[in-house]
C-alpha positions as CSV (number, residue, x, y, z in Angstrom):
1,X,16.9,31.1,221.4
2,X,15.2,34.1,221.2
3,X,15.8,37.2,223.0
4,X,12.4,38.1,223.4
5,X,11.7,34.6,224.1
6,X,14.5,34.8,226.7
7,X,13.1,37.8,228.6
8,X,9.6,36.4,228.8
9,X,11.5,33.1,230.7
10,X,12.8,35.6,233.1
11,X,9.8,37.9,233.6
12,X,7.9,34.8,234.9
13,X,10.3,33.9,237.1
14,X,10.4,37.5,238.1
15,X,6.2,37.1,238.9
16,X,6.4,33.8,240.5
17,X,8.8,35.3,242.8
18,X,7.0,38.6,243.3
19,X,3.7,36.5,243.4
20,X,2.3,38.6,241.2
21,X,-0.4,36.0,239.7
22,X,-2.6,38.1,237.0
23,X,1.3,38.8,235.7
24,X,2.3,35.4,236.0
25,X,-0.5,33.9,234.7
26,X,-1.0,36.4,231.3
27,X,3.1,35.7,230.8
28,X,2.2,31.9,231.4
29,X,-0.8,32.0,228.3
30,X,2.1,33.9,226.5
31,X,4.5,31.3,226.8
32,X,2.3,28.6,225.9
33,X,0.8,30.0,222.7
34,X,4.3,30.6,221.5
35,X,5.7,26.9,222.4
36,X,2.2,25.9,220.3
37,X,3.5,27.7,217.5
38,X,6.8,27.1,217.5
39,X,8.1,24.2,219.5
40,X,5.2,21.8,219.3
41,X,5.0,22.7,215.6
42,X,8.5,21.6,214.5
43,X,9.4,25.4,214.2
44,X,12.6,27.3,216.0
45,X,11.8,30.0,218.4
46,X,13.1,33.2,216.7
47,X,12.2,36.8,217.9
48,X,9.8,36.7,214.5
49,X,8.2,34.0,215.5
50,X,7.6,35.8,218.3
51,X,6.5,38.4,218.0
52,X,4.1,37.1,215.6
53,X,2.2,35.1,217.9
54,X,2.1,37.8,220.3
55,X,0.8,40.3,216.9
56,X,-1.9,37.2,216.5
57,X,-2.9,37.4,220.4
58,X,-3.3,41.6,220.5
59,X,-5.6,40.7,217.5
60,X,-7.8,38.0,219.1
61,X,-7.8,40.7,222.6
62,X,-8.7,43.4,220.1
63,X,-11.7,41.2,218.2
64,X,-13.0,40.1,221.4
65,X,-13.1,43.4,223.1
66,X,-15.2,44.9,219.9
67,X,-17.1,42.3,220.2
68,X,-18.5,42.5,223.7
């Protein structure tokens, strides 16, 4: 496992607890577009892997926000 992967596990446990829900539910879209690319694509989690998708996301945030 990942370390990064590992701390993103226990920083939504930390916002379910805290019931912090913007927290918890930007960690939860995290989690899931790393599983997509990894898991559900026959793929190891790896701290690369990653942080790639998370490089791939700030992208995307950073297309979007020029755009509107």
């Amino acid at each position: 496992m990942a370390v990064y992967f590992d701390k993103l596990l226990e920083d939504i446990k930390s916002a379910m607890k805290n019931r912090d829900q913007e927290t918890l539910t930007a960690l939860r879209t995290l989690h899931a577009a790393i599983k997509d690319a990894t898991s559900n694509a026959g793929k190891d989690v790896t701290d690369d892997a990653v942080a790639a998708v998370v490089a791939k996301l700030l992208k995307q945030l950073g297309d979007s926000h020029e755009h509107f």
